[in-house]
Structure formats: structure tokens, C-alpha cells
N, C-alpha and C positions, 0 to 999 in steps of 0.2 A: 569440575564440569567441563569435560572439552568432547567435541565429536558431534558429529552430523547422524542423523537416522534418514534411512530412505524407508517407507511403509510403501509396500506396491505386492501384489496379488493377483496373477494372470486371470484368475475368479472373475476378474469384475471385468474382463473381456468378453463375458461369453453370452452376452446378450445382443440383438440386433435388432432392426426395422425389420417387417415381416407385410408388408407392404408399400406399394409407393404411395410417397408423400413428398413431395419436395423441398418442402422447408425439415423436415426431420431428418433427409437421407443423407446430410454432410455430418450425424452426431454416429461415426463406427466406433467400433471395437481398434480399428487400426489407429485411431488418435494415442490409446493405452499403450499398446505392441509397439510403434517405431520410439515413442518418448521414453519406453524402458530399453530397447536395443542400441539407442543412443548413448544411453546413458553406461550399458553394459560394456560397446565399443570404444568409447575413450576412458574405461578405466574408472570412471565415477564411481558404478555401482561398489562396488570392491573397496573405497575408501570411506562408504559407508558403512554407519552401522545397521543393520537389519533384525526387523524384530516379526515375530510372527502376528495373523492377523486375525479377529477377530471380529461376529456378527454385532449388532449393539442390540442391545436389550429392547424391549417396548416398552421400560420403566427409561431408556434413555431418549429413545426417539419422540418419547411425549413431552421431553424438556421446551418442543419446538412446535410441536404438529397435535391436532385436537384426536383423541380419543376414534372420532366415528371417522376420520380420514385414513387413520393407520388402519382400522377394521377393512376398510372397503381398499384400502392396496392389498392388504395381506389376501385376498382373495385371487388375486391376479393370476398364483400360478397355477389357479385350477380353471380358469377361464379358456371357454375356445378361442380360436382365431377370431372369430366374428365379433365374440363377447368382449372380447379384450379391444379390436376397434371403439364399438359402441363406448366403450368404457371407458378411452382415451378422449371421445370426442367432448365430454364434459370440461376439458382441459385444455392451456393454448399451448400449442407446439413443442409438443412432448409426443414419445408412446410409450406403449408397455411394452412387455414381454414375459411371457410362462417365468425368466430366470429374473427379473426385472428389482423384482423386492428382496431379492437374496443380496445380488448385488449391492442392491441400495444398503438395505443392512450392512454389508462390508466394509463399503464406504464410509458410514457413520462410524465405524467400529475400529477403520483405520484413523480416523482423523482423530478422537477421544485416543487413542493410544499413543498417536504420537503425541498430546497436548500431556498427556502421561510422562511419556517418556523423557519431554523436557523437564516439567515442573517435578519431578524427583531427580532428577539433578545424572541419569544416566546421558544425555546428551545435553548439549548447549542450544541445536537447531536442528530441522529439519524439514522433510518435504514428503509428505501424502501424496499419494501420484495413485489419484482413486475415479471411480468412474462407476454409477453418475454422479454431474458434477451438483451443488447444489443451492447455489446464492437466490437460486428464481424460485427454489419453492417458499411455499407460503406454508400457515397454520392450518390449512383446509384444503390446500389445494398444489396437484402437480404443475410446472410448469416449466418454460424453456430451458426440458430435456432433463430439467431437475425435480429428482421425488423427494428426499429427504435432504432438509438443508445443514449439510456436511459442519459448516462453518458456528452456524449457530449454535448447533445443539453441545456441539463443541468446547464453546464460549460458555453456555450457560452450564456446562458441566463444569469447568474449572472453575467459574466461582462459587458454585456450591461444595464442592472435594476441597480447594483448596485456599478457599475466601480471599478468592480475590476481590479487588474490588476499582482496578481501573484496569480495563481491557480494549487494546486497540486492535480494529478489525480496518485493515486496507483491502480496499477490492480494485485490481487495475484492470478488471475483464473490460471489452469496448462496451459491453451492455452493462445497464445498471443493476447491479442487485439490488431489488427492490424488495426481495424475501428478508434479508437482512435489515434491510430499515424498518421494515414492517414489527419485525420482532424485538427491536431492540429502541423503538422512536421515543419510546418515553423511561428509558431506562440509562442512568447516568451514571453508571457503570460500565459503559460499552460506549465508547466512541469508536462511529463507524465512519468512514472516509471512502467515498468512492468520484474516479474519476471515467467520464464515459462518453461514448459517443450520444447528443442528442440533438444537434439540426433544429431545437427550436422544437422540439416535442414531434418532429417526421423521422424517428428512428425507433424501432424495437426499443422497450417496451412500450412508449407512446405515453408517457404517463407524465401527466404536471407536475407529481411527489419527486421526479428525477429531476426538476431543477433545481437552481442556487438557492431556493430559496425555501425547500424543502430541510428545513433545519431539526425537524424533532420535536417532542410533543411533550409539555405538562414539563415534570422535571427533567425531561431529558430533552428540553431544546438545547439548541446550541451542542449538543451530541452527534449530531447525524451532519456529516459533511458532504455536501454532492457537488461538485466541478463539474459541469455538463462542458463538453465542445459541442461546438456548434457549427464548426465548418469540419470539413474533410481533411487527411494529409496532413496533420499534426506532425511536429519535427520535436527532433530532442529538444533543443532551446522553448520550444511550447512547454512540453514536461519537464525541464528542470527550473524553469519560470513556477510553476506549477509547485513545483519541490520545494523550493527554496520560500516562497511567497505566504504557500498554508499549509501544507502537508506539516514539513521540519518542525515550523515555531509552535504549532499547535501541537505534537507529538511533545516535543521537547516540555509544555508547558504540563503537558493532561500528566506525563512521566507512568509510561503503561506497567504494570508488573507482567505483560502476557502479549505479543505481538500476534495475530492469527492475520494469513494474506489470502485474500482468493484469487487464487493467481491464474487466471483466464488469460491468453495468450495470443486470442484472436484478435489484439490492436497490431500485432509484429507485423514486418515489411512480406509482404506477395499472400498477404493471407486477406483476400478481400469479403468483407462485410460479416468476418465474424465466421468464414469460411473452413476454419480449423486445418488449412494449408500445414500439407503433413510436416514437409523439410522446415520451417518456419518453427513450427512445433515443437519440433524435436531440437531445434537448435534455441529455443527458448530453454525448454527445463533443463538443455545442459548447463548452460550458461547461470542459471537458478543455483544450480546445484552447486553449481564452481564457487560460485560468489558465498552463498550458506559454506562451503569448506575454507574458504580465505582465501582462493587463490585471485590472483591481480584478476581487476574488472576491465573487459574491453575498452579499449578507446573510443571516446564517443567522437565523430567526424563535424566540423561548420555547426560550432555551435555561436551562435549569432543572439540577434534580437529576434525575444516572439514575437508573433503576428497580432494582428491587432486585436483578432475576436478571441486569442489566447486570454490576451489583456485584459479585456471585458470579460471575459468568464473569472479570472482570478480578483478583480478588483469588484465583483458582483458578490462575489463569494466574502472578501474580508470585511465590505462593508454590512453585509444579511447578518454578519457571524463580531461584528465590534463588539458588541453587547457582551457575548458568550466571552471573548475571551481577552485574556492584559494583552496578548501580542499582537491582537488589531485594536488596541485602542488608541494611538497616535498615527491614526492616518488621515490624510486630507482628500480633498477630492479636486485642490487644485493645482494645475502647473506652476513651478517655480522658475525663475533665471538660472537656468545652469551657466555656471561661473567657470570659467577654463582655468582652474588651477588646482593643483593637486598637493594635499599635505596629509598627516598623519592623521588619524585619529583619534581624540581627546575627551576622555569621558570625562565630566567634572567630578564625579564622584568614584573613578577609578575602577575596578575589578570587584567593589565590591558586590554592586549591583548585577547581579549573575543573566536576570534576565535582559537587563540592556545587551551583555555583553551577548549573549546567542543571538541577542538580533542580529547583532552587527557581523557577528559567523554566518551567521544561514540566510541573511538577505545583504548582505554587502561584500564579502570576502571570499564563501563560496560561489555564487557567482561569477565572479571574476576569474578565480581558480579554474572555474570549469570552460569560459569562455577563452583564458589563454591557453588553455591544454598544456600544459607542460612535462616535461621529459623526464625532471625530477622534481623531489619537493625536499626543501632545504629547511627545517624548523628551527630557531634560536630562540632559545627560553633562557632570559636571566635570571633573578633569581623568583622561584616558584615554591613556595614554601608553605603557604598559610592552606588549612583545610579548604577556604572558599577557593582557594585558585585553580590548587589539583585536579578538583574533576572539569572544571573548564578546560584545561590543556589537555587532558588526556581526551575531553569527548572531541575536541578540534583536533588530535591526532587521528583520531578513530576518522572521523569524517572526511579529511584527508585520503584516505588510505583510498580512496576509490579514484584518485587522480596519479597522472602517473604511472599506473599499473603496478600501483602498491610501493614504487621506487622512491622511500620518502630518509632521510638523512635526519634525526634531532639531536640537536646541538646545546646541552645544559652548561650554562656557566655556574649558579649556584642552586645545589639544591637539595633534598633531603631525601631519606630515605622515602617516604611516603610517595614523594613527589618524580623519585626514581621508579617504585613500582607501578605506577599507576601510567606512566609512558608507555613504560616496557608492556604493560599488562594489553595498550591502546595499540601499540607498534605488531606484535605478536599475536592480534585478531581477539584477545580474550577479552569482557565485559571490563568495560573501565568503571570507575568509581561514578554510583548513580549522585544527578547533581538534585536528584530530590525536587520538589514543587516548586515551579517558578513566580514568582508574584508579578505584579506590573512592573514592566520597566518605566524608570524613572523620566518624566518629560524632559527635563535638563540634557539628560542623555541620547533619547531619541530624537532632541534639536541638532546635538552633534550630527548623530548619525545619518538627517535625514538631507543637513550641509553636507556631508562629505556625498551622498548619493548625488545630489544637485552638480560637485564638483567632474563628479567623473562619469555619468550618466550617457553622455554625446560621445566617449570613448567604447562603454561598455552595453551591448544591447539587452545583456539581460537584467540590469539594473534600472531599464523604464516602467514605469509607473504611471499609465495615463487614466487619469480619472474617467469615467463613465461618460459624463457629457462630453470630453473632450474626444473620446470615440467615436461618438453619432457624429458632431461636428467633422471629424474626417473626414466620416464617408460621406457626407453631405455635401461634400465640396468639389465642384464640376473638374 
């Protein structure tokens, strides 16, 4: 299984706004047109594989959406202009269009094809570049600009075609998909993770369910992830605070058989408030794209300490979500003596304990890694032999690879075949050895861990950890 698919269909250009509206008039056909001409002029398109595209059935669209809502869209392209208003105003900042449901149709039809496309084993990855887009519709209802939701109907096709039965849904759009949670809140088979812009409930959509504390319903709590921000101007060191804190540990623990991204692009630099800022755009999905084919991932610039309400959003999020899962359950909510000395660290119970050890990768190690930026990455592996160890070092290879610009060196003193492929499989971009279900990490071992953060805390900013009260108290303080 190696190769990229790109699914993309000028089709789903060929719809527009057919009056003014202001809040509708930044959702063109041109967002479609420059992300695939970008993609065509550096050569991307071409290194993909390309598959033809197809409408989805209304045996597929009702995976996600009720019966009497698909009836009353499917009308749309016989609708006049007037009718078609009237008919949009039942819904919040969306419209139609005579071509509107063909589209949408398309879109569902790409996104099911490429989950196709992976899960039979003709590609590894890929990228739908479809339009409209669809996180905000609901079971009944259109909404912000989305008729049919792309993502879900998606999801819930692969686990029926191919039984799955842990599917991870990230959404990095600035808005919350909230059609997504909606579908999937009592469903623990779908962990959905979204991180977004919300000011405290003053930003699109406006909704209580978009905070931290909107976790998921009945058996599926502890399934629905929401990171709301709350202030403006979020930095990288915000999002890899972010990354490294609940995104990683919790991905790492759930162990998806099926990644789905809605990958909304309106948080990127000169694109203000979700503005779909074309040049931004288009330098997103290339950059998408690069990264899905393995080429070295940009340089990230002053990657520092996050900001405070970064902090309060993530330490809001692992404390609502302790419960749900082993990787927040060794957290405190107090400040300790950071201790100025620096030494190795010592698991008491060694390598065996898999999940201690990705703590101490994704909340101690990377971190660090990303905050020193470095030029190269130098790996030395002694001896690496035992099935437990394997897929540890190969998924810290893999994770690696994104610093650097992929410039990483591994250095085996002793080791085994097993333990040779499973590098080389991490070094060379292809799926390393899955490390399967994590269980709690062991207390003994998160004491280690959470001394050596205490040791080097005041060196590295993205290694703070400020409990909740000790935030308010900040800002409290003249």
C-alpha cells in the first residue's frame, strides 16, 4: 500500500450565490479553482493518484441526514430564484443553488471513494478537495454553507462496508463542527476531536456544546473532544501545546483503524475570521498534500511557551476528559518546585510499560524537539529487539520525521531483523508497526516523568502545565 489519491471534480465549481448576502458571499467556486491550480503548478497533482468521481446514492446520504431533509433538498434544482431564497431562509448561513444538490451529491461521493480507496489497500492516503464543504450540516438541517455532511456520512459508511470499529475524526476548521458531534455524540466508535475558535461562546456557531466540556453522550462520552480558544492570534506553540498535551496521547491510546480530517483552512495566517483568504488557501492544501506524499514538513518559526488561555483551554479539556481516558489520569492541578537540574530519565519499570513510555514522547521529548528546532535528528538505538520495544522506536521515528525537514540519521548498535524493518518502514514514510491498545500508564512511572517536567520546565515553554486556579490567580494579579 503506498501512494497518495487526490479526488477533486471542477463539477463541484459550478455553483454560486445568486444574491447578496454578506455573510454567504466569501463561500466561491474560486476557493475550488486556485487550491486545485496550486496544486497543478507545483507538480503535486501529477504525483497523485487520481480516481474518477462519483454522485452518492440516497441509500448513502441517509447514513447521516433524515429521510424528509434529503426530500426537500432534492427539490432545489427545480426551484426559482425567489423559491430557492425563501427556501434557504429556513437555514443559518448557507444557500442553494438550481446546481446545489448535484454538487453536494459529489461531494459525498468523493469523500466515500477516497475512504474506498484507502481501506482497499490501493492507496495509503489522501485528500478530497470537494465543495460543499460539510462538518456544519446537521440530520435535518443545512448549515454554514454545508448541505450534506461529507465527513460523517463517510465514517459511517466504513464502519458498515468494512467494520470498523475505532474511527478518528479531527477537525482543525476555526469553526466548530458541531454536525459532527451531533452525529456521532453517543457513538464510541467515533472519536471526534475538534479544535476551534470560541471567545467564550462570542464566535460562530455560538453554541455551549462547542465547549470543553461538551464531551458526548450515554456511551459515547468521553468520545467527543472540543479544545475551544478563547482568545485571538493563537501561535504554533499554542497548537503543538495542544498536540502534544490531548490530540497525541488520546489518538495514540483510542489506536484508530481510519483517520478522517476536516481540514478547514480558515485558521491559516491573512485569512481573517474564517474569510477563506484565497493565496492562504491554496498554500494550505499544498502544503497538505506535501506532507500526505512524505515530503519534509516546513519549518515551524519561535516556537516558545503558550499563552496562558492556551493553557486553560488544554488543562480544562484533560481535566472534563480524566475520567475517559488512562493518559489524563495522572494529572494534578498543582504547581510543583521546579528543581534546576537536569538528568535522564528512569522508568522504574523500564520499556515495558508502552503507555508510560508515549507519555513521556508526546508530552516531554517532542516538545522539546520542536521548541529546539533542530537542523538534524541524530537517533541511537541500542539494542532494540523485544516485540514491545519495536513499535515504540519505530512510532518515535515516524514522529520525528516532522522535525528537521525529515533530516533524521538512526544509528542501531544491536538489533534484529524485526527491529531493522520496522525503522526503515518509519524512516521511508510507510505505516510502522501498530503499538495496539494502550492501557494506564503506571503511577511509579508518570512520578518519573512528571520530576523530570518539574526539572526542565523553566528551560522549555512548552513543557508548562498551569493548573486552572493558578490561571485566574494570574490574571488577577494588578
Amino acid at each position: 500500500m503506498s501512494g497518495s489519491a487526490l479526488i477533486y471534480d471542477k463539477e463541484m465549481t459550478r455553483y454560486k450565490l445568486l444574491w447578496t448576502d454578506p455573510v454567504c458571499e466569501i463561500e466561491t467556486p474560486e476557493r475550488l479553482m486556485v487550491s486545485y491550480e496550486a496544486l497543478k503548478s507545483k507538480g503535486l497533482e501529477q504525483r497523485c493518484e487520481s480516481f474518477p468521481i462519483r454522485e452518492a446514492t440516497e441509500e448513502e446520504i441517509l447514513l447521516a441526514h433524515s429521510k424528509e431533509y434529503l426530500e426537500a433538498v432534492k427539490q432545489t434544482p427545480h426551484l426559482s430564484l425567489e423559491e430557492l431564497r425563501t427556501f434557504t431562509q429556513q437555514y443559518s448561513d448557507v444557500y442553494f443553488h438550481p446546481n446545489i444538490y448535484h454538487c453536494a451529491k459529489m461531494a459525498v461521493g468523493a469523500t466515500i471513494q477516497l475512504v474506498d480507496n484507502v481501506m482497499t489497500g490501493k492507496v495509503r492516503n489522501g485528500m478530497a478537495l470537494v465543495r460543499p464543504p460539510g462538518h456544519h450540516s446537521q440530520r435535518n438541517a443545512a448549515n454554514g454553507f454545508c448541505v450534506f455532511n461529507n465527513v460523517a456520512i463517510a465514517a459511517v459508511h466504513a464502519k458498515n462496508h468494512y467494520n470498523l470499529s475505532r474511527i478518528l475524526i479531527v477537525d482543525w476548521d476555526i469553526h466548530h463542527g458541531q454536525g459532527v458531534q451531533y452525529c456521532f455524540e453517543e457513538d464510541p466508535s467515533v472519536l471526534y476531536f475538534s479544535w476551534h475558535r470560541y471567545e467564550h461562546r462570542s464566535f460562530w456557531p455560538y453554541l455551549a456544546e462547542s465547549d470543553f466540556d461538551g464531551v458526548g453522550k450515554g456511551k459515547g462520552a468521553g468520545f467527543n473532544i472540543n479544545l475551544p480558544w478563547n482568545k485571538v492570534g493563537m501561535t504554533n506553540s499554542d497548537y503543538l501545546y495542544a498536540f502534544f498535551q490531548v490530540l497525541l496521547p488520546v489518538a495514540y491510546e483510542f489506536d484508530p483503524e481510519l483517520v478522517l480530517i476536516c481540514a478547514g483552512f480558515d485558521s491559516a495566517i491573512g485569512d481573517p475570521e474564517g474569510g477563506y483568504n484565497m493565496s492562504s488557501l491554496a498554500q494550505s492544501v499544498c502544503q497538505t498534500v506535501q506532507t500526505l506524499l512524505g515530503d519534509p514538513t516546513p519549518v515551524l518559526a519561535s516556537v516558545g511557551s503558550p499563552c496562558h488561555s492556551a493553557l486553560e483551554s488544554v488543562q480544562n479539556v484533560r481535566a472534563v476528559h480524566q475520567n475517559y481516558w488512562n493518559c489524563f489520569k495522572h494529572i494534578g492541578e498543582q504547581e510543583l518546585l521546579c528543581v534546576r537540574s537536569l538528568s535522564f530519565l528512569h522508568f522504574p519499570q523500564g520499556l515495558h510499560d508502552r503507555a508510560s513510555v508515549m507519555q513521556a514522547v508526546l508530552c516531554l521529548l517532542l516538545p522539546m524537539a520542536y521548541e529546539f528546532d533542530p537542523g538534524l535528528v541524530v537517533q541511537v538505538l541500542g539494542k532494540c529487539n523485544s516485540k514491545q520495544e519495536v513499535p515504540i522506536w519505530a512510532q518515535l521515528t515516524s514522529l520525528l520525521q516532522g522535525l528537521a525537514q525529515g533530516k533524521t540519521l538512526a544509528l542501531l548498535q544491536v538489533s534484529t531483523d524485526m527491529a531493522r524493518a520496522g525503522l526503515w518502514a518509519s524512516l521511508s514514510g510507510s505505516p510502522g508497526p501498530s503499538l495496539g491498545p494502550l492501557g494506564t500508564p503506571l503511577a511509579e512511572n508518570m512520578e518519573a516523568l512528571e520530576a523530570q517536567r518539574q526539572r526542565l520546565k523553566s528551560q522549555w515553554g512548552l513543557l508548562l502545565k498551569t493548573g486552572v486556579s493558578s490561571i485566574f490567580n494570574d490574571f488577577a494579579k494588578p
